[in-house]
Every structure is written in C-alpha cells, then in structure tokens.
gemmi code that builds the backbone of each chain (N, CA, C; Angstrom):
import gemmi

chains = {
    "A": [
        ("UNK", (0.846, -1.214, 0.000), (0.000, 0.000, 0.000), (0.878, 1.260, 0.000)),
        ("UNK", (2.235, 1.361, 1.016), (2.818, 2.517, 1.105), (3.295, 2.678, -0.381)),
        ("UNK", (3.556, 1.379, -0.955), (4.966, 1.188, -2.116), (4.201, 2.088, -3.059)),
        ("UNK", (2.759, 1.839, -3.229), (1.716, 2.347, -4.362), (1.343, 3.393, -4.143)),
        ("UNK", (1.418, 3.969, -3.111), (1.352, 5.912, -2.586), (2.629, 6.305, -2.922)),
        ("UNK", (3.432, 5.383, -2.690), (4.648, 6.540, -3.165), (5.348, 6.231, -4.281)),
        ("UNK", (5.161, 5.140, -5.563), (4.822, 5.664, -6.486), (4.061, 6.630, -7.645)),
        ("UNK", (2.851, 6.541, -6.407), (2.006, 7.759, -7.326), (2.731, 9.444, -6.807)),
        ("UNK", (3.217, 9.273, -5.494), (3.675, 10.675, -5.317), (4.753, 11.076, -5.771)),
        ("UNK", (5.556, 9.769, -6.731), (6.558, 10.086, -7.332), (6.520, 10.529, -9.003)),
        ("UNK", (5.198, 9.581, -9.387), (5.100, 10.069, -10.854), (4.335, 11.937, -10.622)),
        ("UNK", (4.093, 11.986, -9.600), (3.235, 13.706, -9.684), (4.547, 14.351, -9.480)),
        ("UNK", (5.670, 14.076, -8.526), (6.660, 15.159, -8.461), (7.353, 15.065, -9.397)),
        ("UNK", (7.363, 14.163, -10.393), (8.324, 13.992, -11.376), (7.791, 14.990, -12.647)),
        ("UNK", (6.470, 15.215, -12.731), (5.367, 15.611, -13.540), (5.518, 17.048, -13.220)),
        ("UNK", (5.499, 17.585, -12.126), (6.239, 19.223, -11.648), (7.318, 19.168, -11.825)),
        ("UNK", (7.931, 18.316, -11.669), (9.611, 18.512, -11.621), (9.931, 19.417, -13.429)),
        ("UNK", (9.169, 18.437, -14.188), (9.269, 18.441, -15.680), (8.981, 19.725, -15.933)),
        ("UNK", (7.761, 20.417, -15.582), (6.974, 21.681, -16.019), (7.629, 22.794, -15.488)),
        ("UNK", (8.297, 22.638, -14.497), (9.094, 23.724, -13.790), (10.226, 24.122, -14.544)),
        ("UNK", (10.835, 22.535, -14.744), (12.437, 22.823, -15.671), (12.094, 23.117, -16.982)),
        ("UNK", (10.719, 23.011, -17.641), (10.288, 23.524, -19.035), (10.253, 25.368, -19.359)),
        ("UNK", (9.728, 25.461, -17.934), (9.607, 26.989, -17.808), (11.125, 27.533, -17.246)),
        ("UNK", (11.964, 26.841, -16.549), (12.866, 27.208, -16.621), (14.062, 27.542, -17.530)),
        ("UNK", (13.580, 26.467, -18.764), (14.661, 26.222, -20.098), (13.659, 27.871, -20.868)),
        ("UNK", (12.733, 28.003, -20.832), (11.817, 29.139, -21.550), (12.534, 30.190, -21.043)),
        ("UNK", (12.523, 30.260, -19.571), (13.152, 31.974, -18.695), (14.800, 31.870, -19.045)),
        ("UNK", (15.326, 31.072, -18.670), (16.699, 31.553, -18.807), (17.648, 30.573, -19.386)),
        ("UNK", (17.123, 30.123, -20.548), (17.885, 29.407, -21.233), (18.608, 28.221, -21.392)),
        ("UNK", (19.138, 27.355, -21.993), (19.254, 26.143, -22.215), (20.607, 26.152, -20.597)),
        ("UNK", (21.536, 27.017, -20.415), (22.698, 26.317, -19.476), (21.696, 26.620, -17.980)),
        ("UNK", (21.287, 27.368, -18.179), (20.123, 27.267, -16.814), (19.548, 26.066, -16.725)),
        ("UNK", (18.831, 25.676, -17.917), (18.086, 24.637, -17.561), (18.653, 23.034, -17.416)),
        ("UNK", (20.211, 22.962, -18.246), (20.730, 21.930, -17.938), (21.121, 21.568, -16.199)),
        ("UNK", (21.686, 22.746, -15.799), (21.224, 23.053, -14.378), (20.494, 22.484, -13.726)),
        ("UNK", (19.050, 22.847, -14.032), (17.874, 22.862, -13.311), (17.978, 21.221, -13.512)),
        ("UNK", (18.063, 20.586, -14.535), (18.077, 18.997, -14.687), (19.018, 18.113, -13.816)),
        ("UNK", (20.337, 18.985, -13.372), (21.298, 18.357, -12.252), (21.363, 18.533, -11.231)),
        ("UNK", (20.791, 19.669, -10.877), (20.296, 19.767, -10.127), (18.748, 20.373, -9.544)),
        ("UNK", (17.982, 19.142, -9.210), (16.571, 18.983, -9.032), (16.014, 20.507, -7.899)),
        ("UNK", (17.386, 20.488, -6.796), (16.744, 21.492, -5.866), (17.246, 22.860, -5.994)),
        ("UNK", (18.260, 23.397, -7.260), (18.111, 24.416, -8.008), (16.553, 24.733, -8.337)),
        ("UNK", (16.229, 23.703, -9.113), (14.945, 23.963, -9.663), (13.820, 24.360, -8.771)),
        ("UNK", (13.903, 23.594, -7.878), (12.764, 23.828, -7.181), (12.758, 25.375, -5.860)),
        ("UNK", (14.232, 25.582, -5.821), (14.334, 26.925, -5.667), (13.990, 28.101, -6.248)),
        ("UNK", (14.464, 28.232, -7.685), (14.022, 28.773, -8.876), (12.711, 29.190, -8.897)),
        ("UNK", (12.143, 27.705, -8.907), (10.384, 28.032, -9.030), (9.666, 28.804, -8.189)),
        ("UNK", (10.052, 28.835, -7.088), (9.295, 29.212, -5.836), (9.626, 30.583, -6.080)),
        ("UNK", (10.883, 30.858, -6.499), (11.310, 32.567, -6.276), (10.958, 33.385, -7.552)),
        ("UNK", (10.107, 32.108, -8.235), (9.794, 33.066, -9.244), (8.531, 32.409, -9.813)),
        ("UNK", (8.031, 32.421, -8.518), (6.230, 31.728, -8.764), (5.680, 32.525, -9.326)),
        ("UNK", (5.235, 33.783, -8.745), (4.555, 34.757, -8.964), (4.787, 35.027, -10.279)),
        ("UNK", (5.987, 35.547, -10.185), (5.760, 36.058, -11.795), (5.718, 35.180, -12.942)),
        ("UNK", (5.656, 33.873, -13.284), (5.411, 33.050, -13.988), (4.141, 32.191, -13.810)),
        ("UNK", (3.449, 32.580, -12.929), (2.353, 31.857, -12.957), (2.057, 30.556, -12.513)),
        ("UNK", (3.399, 30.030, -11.316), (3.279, 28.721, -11.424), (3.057, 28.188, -9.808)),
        ("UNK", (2.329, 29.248, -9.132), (2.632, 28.866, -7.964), (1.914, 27.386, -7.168)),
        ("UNK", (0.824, 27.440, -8.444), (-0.231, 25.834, -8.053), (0.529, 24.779, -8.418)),
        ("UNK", (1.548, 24.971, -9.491), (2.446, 23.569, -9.377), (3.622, 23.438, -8.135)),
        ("UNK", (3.810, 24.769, -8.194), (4.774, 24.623, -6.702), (4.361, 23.925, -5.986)),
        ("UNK", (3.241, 24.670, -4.993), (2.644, 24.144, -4.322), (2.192, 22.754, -4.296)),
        ("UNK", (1.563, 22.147, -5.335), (1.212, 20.632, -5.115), (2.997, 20.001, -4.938)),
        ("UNK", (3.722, 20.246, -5.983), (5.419, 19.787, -5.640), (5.729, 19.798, -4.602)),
        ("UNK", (5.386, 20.774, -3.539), (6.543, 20.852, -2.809), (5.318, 19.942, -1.302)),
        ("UNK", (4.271, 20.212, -1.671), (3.294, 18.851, -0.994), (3.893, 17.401, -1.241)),
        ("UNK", (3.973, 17.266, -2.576), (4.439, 15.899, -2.622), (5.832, 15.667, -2.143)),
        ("UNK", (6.518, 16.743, -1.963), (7.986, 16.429, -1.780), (8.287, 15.796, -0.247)),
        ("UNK", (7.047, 16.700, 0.507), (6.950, 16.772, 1.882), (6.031, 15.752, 2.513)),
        ("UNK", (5.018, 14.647, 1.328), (4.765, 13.568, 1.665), (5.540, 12.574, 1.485)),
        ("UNK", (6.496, 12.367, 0.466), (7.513, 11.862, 0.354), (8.538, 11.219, 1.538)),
        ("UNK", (8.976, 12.648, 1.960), (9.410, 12.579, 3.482), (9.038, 11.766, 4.800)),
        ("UNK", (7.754, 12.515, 4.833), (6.859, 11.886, 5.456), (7.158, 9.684, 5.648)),
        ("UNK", (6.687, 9.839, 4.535), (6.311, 8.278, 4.362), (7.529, 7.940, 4.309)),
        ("UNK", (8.640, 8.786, 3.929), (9.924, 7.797, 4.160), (10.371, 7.953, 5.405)),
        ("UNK", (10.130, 8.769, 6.711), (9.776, 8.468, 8.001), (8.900, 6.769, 8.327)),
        ("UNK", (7.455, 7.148, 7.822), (6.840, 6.232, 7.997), (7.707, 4.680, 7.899)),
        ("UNK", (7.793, 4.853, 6.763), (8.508, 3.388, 6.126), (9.985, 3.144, 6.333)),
        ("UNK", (10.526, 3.727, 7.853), (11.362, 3.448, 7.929), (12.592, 3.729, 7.172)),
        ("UNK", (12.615, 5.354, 6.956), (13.374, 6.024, 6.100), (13.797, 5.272, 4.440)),
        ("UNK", (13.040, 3.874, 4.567), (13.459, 3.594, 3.001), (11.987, 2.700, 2.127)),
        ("UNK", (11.063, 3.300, 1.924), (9.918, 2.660, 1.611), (10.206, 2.564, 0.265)),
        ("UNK", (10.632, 3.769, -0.396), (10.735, 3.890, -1.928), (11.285, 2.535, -2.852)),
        ("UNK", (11.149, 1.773, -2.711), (11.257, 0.663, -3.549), (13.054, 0.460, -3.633)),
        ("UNK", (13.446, 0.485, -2.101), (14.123, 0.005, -1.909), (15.329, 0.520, -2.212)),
        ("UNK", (15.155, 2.122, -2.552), (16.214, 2.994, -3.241), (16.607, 4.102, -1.996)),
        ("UNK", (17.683, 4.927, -2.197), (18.045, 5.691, -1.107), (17.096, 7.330, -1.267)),
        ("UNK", (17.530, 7.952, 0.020), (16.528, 8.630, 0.189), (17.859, 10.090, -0.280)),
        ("UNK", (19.101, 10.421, -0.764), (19.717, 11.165, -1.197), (20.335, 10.616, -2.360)),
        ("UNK", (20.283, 12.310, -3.059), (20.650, 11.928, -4.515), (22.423, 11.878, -4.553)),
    ],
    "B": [
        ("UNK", (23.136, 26.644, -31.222), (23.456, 27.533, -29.859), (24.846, 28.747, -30.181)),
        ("UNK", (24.299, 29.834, -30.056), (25.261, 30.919, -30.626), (26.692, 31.029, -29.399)),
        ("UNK", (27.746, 31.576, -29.882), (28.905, 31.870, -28.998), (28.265, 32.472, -27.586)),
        ("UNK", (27.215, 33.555, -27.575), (27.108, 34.743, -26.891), (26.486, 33.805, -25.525)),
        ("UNK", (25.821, 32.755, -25.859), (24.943, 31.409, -25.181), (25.989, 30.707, -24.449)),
        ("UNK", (26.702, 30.481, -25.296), (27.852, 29.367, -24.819), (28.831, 29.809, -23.900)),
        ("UNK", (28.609, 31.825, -24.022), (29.684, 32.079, -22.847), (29.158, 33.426, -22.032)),
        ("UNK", (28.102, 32.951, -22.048), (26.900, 33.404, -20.744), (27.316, 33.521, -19.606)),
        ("UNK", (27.136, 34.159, -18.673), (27.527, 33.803, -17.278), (26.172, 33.661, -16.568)),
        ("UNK", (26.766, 32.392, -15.834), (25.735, 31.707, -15.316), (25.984, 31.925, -13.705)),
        ("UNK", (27.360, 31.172, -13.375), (27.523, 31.198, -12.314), (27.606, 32.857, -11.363)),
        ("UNK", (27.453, 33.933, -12.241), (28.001, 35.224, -11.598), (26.356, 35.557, -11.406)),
        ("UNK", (25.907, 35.506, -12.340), (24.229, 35.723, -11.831), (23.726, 35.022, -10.670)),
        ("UNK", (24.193, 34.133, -10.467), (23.956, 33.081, -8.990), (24.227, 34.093, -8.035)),
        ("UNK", (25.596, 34.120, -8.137), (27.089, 34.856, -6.831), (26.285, 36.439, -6.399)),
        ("UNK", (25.183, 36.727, -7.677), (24.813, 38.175, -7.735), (23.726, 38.136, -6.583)),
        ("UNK", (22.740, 37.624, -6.984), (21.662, 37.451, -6.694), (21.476, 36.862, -4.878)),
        ("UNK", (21.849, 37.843, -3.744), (22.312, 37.089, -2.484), (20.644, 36.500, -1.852)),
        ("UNK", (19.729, 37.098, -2.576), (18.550, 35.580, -1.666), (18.486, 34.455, -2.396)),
        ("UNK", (18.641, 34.552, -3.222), (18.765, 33.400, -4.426), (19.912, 32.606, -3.667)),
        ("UNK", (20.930, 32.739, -3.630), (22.583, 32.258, -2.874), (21.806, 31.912, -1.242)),
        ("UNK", (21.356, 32.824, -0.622), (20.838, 32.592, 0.802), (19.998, 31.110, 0.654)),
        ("UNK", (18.686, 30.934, -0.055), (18.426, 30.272, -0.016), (18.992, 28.695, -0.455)),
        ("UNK", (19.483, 28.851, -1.393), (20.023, 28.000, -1.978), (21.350, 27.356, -0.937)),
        ("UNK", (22.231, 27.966, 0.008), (22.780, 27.836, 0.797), (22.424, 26.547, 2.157)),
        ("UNK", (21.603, 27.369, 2.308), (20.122, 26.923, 3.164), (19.791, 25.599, 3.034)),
        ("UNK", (19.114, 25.616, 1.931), (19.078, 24.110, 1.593), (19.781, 23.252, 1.391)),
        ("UNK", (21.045, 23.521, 0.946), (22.252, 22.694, 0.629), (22.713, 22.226, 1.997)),
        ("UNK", (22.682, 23.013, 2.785), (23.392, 22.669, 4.040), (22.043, 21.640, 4.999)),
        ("UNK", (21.262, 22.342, 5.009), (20.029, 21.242, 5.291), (19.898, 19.807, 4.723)),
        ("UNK", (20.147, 19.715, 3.528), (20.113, 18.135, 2.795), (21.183, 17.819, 3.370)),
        ("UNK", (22.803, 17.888, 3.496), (23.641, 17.580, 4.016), (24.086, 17.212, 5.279)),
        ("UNK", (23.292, 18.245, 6.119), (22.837, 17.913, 7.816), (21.859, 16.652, 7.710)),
        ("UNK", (20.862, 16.324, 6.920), (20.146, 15.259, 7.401), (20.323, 14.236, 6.271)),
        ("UNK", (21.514, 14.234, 5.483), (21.888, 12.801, 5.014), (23.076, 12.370, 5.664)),
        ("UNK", (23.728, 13.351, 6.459), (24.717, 13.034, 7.669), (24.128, 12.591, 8.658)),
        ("UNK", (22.990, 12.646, 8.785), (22.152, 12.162, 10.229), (21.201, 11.103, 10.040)),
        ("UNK", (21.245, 10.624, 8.462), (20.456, 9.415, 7.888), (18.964, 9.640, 7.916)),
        ("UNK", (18.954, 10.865, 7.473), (17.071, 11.148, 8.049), (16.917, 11.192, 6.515)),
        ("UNK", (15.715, 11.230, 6.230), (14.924, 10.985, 4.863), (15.643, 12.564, 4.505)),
        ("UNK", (16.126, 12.874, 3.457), (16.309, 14.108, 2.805), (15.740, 14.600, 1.558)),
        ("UNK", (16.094, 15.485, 0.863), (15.549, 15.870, -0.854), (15.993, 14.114, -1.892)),
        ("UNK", (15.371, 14.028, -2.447), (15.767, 12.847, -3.259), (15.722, 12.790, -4.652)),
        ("UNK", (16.093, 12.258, -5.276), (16.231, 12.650, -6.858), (15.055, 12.006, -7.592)),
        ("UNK", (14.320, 13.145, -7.967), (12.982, 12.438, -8.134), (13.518, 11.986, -9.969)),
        ("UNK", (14.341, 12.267, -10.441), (14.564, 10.692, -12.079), (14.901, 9.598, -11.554)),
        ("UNK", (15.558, 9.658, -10.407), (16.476, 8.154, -10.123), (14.997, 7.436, -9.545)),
        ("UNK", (14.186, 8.148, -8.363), (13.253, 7.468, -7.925), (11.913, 7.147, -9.052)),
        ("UNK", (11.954, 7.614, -9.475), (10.773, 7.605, -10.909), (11.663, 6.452, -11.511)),
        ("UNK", (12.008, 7.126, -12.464), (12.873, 5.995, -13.512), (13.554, 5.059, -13.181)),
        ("UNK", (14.353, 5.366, -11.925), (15.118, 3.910, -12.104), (16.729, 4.907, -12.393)),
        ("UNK", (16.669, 6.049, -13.335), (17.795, 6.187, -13.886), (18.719, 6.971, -13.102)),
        ("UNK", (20.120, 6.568, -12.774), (20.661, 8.459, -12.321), (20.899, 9.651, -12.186)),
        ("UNK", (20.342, 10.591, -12.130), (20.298, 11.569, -12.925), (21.865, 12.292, -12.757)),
        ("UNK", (22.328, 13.209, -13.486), (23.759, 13.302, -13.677), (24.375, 14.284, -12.250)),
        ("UNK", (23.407, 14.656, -11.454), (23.612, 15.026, -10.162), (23.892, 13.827, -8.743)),
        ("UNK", (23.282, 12.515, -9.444), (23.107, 11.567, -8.114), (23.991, 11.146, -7.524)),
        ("UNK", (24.628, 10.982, -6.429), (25.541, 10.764, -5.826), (25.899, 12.087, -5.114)),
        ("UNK", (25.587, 13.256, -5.619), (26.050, 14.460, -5.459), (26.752, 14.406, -3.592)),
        ("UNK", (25.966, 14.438, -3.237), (25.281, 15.000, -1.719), (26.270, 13.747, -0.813)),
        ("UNK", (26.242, 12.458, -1.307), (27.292, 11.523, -0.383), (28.472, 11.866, -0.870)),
        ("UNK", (28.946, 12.370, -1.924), (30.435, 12.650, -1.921), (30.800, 13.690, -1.465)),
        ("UNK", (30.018, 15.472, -1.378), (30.386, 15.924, -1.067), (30.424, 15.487, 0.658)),
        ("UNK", (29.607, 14.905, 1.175), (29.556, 14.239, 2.999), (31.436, 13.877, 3.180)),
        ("UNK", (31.532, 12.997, 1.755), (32.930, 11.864, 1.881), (33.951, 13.251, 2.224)),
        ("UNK", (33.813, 14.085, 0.354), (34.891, 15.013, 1.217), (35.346, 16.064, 2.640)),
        ("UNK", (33.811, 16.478, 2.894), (34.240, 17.047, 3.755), (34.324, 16.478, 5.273)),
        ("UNK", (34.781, 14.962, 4.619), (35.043, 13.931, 6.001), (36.963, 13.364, 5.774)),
        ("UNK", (37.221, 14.428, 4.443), (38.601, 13.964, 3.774), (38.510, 13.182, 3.319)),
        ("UNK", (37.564, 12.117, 2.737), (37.832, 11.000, 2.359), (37.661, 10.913, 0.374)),
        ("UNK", (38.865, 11.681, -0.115), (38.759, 11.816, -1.386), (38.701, 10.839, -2.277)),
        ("UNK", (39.235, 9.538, -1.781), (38.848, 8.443, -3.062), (37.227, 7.709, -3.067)),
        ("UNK", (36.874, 7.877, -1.801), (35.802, 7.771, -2.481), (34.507, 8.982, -2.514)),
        ("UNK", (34.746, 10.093, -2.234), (34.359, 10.880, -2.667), (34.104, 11.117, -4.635)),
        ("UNK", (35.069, 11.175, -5.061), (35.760, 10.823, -6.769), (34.851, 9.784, -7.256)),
        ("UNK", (34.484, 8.617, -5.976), (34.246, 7.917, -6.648), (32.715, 7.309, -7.369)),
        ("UNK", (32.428, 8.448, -5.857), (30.722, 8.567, -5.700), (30.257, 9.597, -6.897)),
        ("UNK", (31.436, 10.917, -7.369), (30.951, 11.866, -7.993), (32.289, 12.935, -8.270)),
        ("UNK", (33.076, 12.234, -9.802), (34.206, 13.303, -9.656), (34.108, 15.087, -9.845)),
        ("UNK", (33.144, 15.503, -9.847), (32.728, 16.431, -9.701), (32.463, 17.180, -8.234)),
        ("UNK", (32.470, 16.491, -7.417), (32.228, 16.776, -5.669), (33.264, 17.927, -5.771)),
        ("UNK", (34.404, 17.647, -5.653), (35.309, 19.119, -5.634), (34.808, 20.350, -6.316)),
        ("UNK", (34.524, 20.212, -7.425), (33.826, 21.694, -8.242), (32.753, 21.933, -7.624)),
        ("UNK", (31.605, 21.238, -7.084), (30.831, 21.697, -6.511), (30.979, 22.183, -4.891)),
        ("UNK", (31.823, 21.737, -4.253), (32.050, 22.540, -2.961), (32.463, 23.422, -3.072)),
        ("UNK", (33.457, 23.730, -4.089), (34.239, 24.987, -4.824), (32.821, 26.127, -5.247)),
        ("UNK", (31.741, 25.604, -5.683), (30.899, 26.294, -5.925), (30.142, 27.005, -5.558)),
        ("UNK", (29.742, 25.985, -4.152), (28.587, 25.994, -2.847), (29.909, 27.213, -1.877)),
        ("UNK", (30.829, 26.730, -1.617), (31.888, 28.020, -0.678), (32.156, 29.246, -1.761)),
        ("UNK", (31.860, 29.794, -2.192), (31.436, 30.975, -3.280), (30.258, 31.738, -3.063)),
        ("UNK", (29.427, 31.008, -3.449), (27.879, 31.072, -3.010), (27.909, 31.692, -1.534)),
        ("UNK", (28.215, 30.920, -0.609), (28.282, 31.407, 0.634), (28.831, 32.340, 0.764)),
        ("UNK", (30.197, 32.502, 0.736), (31.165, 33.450, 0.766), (30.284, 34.978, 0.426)),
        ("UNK", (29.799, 35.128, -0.977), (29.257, 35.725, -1.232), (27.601, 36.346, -0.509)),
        ("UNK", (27.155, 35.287, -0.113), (25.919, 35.324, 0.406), (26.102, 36.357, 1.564)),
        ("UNK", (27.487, 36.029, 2.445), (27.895, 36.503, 3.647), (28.216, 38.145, 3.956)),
        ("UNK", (29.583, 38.066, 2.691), (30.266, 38.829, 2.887), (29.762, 40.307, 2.565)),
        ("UNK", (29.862, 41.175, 2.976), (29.766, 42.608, 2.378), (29.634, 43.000, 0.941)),
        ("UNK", (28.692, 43.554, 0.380), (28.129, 43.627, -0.474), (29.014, 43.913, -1.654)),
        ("UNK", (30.374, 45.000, -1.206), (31.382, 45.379, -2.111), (31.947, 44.120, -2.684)),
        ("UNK", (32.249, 43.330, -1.351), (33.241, 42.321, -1.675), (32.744, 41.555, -2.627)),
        ("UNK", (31.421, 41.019, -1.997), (30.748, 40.099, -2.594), (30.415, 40.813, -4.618)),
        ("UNK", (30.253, 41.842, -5.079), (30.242, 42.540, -6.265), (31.498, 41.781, -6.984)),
        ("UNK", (32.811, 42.600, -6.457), (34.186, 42.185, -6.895), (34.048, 40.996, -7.323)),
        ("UNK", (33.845, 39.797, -6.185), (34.252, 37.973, -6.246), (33.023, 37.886, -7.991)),
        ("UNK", (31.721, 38.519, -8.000), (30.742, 38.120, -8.805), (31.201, 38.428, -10.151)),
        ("UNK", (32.049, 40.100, -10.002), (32.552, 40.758, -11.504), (33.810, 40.026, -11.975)),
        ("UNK", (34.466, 39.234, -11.098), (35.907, 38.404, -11.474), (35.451, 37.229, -12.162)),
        ("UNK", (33.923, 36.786, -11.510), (33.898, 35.345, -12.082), (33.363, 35.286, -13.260)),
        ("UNK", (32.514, 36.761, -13.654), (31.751, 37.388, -15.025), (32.427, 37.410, -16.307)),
        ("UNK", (33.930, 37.800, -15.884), (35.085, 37.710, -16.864), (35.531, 36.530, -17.238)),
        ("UNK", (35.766, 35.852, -16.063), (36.478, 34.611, -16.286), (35.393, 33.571, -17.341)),
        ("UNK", (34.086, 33.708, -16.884), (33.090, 33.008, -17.723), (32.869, 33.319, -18.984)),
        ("UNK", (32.769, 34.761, -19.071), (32.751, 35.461, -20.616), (34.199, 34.796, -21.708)),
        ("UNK", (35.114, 35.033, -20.677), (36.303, 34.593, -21.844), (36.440, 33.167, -21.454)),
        ("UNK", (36.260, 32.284, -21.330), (36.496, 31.068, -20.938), (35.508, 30.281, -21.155)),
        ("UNK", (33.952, 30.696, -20.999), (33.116, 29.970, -20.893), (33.130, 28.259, -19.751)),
        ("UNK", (33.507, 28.860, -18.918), (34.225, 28.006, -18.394), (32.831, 26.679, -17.134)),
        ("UNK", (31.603, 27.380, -17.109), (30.398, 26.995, -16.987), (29.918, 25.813, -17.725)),
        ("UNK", (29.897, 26.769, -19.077), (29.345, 25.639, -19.580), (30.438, 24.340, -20.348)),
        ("UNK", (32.010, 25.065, -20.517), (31.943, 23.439, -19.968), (32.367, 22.739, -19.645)),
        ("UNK", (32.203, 22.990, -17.992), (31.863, 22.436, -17.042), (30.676, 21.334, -16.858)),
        ("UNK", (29.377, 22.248, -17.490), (28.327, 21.209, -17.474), (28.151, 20.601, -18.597)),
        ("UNK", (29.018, 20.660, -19.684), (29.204, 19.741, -20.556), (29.779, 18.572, -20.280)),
        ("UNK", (30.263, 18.660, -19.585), (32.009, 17.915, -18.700), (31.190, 17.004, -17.906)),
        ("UNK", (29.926, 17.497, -16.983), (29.268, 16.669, -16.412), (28.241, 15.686, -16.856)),
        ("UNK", (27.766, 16.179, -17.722), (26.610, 15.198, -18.526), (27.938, 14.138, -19.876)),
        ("UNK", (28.524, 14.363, -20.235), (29.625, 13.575, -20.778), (29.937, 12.605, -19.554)),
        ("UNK", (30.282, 12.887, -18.982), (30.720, 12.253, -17.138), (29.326, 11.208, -16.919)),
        ("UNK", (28.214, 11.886, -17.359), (26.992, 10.777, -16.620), (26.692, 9.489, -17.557)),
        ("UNK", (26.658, 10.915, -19.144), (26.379, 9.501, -20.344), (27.615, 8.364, -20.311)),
        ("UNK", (28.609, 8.617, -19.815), (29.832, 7.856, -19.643), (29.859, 6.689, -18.618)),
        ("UNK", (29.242, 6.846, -17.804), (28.825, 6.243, -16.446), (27.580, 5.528, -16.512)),
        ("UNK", (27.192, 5.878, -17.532), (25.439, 5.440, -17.422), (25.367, 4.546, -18.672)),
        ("UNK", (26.409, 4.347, -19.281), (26.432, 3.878, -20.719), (27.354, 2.364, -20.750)),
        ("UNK", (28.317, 2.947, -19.955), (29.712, 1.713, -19.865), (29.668, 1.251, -18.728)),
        ("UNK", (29.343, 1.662, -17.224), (28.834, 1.185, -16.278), (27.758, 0.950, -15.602)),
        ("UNK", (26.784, 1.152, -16.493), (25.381, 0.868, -16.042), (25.513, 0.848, -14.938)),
        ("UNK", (25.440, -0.923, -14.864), (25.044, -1.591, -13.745), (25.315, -0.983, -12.186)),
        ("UNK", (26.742, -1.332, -12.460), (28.275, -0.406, -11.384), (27.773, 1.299, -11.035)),
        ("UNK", (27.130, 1.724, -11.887), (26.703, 3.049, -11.430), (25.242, 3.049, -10.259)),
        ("UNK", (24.688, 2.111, -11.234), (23.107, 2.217, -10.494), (23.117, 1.780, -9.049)),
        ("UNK", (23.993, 0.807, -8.458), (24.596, -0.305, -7.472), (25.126, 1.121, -6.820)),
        ("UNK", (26.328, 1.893, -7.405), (26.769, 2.920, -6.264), (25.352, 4.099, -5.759)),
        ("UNK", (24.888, 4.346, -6.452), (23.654, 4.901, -6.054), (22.789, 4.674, -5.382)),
        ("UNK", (22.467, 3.565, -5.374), (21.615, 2.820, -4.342), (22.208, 1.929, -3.137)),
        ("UNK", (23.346, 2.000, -2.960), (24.049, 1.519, -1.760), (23.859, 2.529, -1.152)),
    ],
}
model = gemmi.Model(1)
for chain_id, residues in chains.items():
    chain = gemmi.Chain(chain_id)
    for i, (resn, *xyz) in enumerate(residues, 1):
        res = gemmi.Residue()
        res.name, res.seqid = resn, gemmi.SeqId(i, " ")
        for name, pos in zip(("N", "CA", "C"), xyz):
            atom = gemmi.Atom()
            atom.name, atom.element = name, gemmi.Element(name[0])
            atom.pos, atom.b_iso = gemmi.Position(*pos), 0.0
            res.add_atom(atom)
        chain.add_residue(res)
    model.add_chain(chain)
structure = gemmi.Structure()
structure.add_model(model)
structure.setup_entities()
C-alpha cells in the first residue's frame, strides 16, 4: 500500500519537476536549464522565487506537498519505503 | 546555440543574486545535515521515478565523503564533488560577505566566464561524465547509487 502511494507521489513530483524545468529552459535558457536537470533542488528553488511572476505557484505548491509527503512516508517506512532505493541523490 | 549562449555567465548571476545564494545555501546545508544524520532528505525524483541516475546523483554523499577527507571515495561517488564545494563556498562566501566584496568575487567570475566559458563546460564535462557512467557502467553506477 505505502509502495503504491509513493509511487504515485513520485510520478506527480516527477510531472512538476518536468513543467518547472520547461519553464525554466523558456526563462533563462538552455545552461540554466541543464542546471535545473542536475540539479533537481536548483529547480525547485528557482520556481518558488519566481512563482509569482510566472504563474506557477499551483504547481509549486502541489510539488513541494508531494515532496513533503515523500518525506513523510519515508519516516513512515522506515526512512526507506521507496522501492528500496536511497533517500539522497 | 550561438557563442554569446555558450559564454553566458551563469555562475556570476547566482554569486549576484544574495537571496537566491541565501536560499540556496540553506538548503544545501540542510540536505547535508540530514543525510549526515540518515534522516529521509531531498531525493532525486529521475532516479526514484525511472530507475535512472540523474547526472547530479551521488552528489550530496560525496560531497559528505569530502568534507570527512575521504577523497577516493568521494571521486568515486561523484568526480565532480570538488567543483561543486568549490561552488557551494562561493555562493556562501558571497551570500555573507559585504556587499562590495561580494560585487568584486561576482565581476571576477563574469570575466572569467565570458572569456572562458568556463560553466558551460563544465556542465558539458558533467553530462559527458553521466552519459559515460550510465552507458559503460550501467550496472556499477546504479549499485553505487543505491548503496
């Protein structure tokens, strides 16, 4: 049951992850956005500081929900529920 | 992709920008405090989705290795760990220091990037580094990642 919640909370953050670094490759260009692809929490810095003016603050927001259920459940599950993978990149 | 692209400065707009650097600081040191303390941290949502590494993964345990001295396997987790602490103590530095100073360190690195392009490549250097790793060591890569 946990394994199947947190696959689904992984295909949704992966799904923001994408739309964020799309709008990020749009604002500031391809070496930004290779960036934003290596690093995931560039991006998600990025986004937040520039919610407002791009319009994206409802994907933030659900992202950074899922990021923080994520957590969560990898508390729950004994810091390693995720299918058996580590919890740092 | 034109010259003017290719020798952009990337990293001085970072060094510029001190909430951008604040935050970003912030968090870096936070993921690092609690993957030193084994607590659930930020996680790489391609590796956990896909399966795949993304060309950052490992990042965060090598820089732990080095700043425990332990450079071979630091290198080994991510030969890039050195450029990025080099990066992250900049950032800070800057974040910190007095606004003059912090200008100077941002206008030195503006030059050096303009004539050098030395950013991008860098992050050319790194995604070459991942397709390299991800191509000829698959397996051996995916195994260090998930240990």
């Amino acid at each position: 049951m946990l394994g199947i919640l947190g696959v689904v909370v992984w295909l949704g953050s992966i799904i923001c992850f994408i739309m964020v670094l799309i709008k990020l490759f749009q604002d500031k260009g391809p070496l930004h956005g290779i960036l934003g692809l290596i690093c995931g929490l560039y991006t998600l810095i990025w986004g937040w500081m520039n919610a407002d003016r791009l319009g994206i603050r409802n994907i933030m927001m659900i992202w950074s929900l899922l990021i923080l259920i994520n957590i969560i459940l990898g508390f729950v599950g004994g810091f390693s529920f995720h299918l058996g993978t580590p919890s740092a990149p | 992709m034109t010259r003017a692209t290719l020798f952009q400065p990337i990293f001085a707009t970072i060094l510029r920008d001190r909430r951008f650097g604040y935050v970003i600081c912030t968090a870096t040191f936070l993921q690092l405090a609690l993957t030193l303390l084994r607590f659930p941290s930020w996680p790489c949502p391609i590796f956990h989705t896909l399966g795949i590494p993304c060309p950052g993964c490992g990042m965060t345990r090598a820089t732990l290795f080095l700043v425990h001295g332990e450079w071979r396997q630091a290198l080994t987790m991510h030969a890039f760990a050195p450029i990025v602490v080099l990066a992250l103590a900049l950032i800070t530095v800057c974040t910190i220091a007095p606004r003059t100073r912090a200008e100077w360190i941002a206008d030195r690195t503006e030059v050096v990037e303009r004539y050098t392009g030395l950013t991008t490549l860098l992050l050319s250097g790194l995604i070459l580094y991942w397709l390299a790793r991800l191509l000829i060591l698959q397996s051996a890569f995916v195994r260090l990642i998930q240990n």
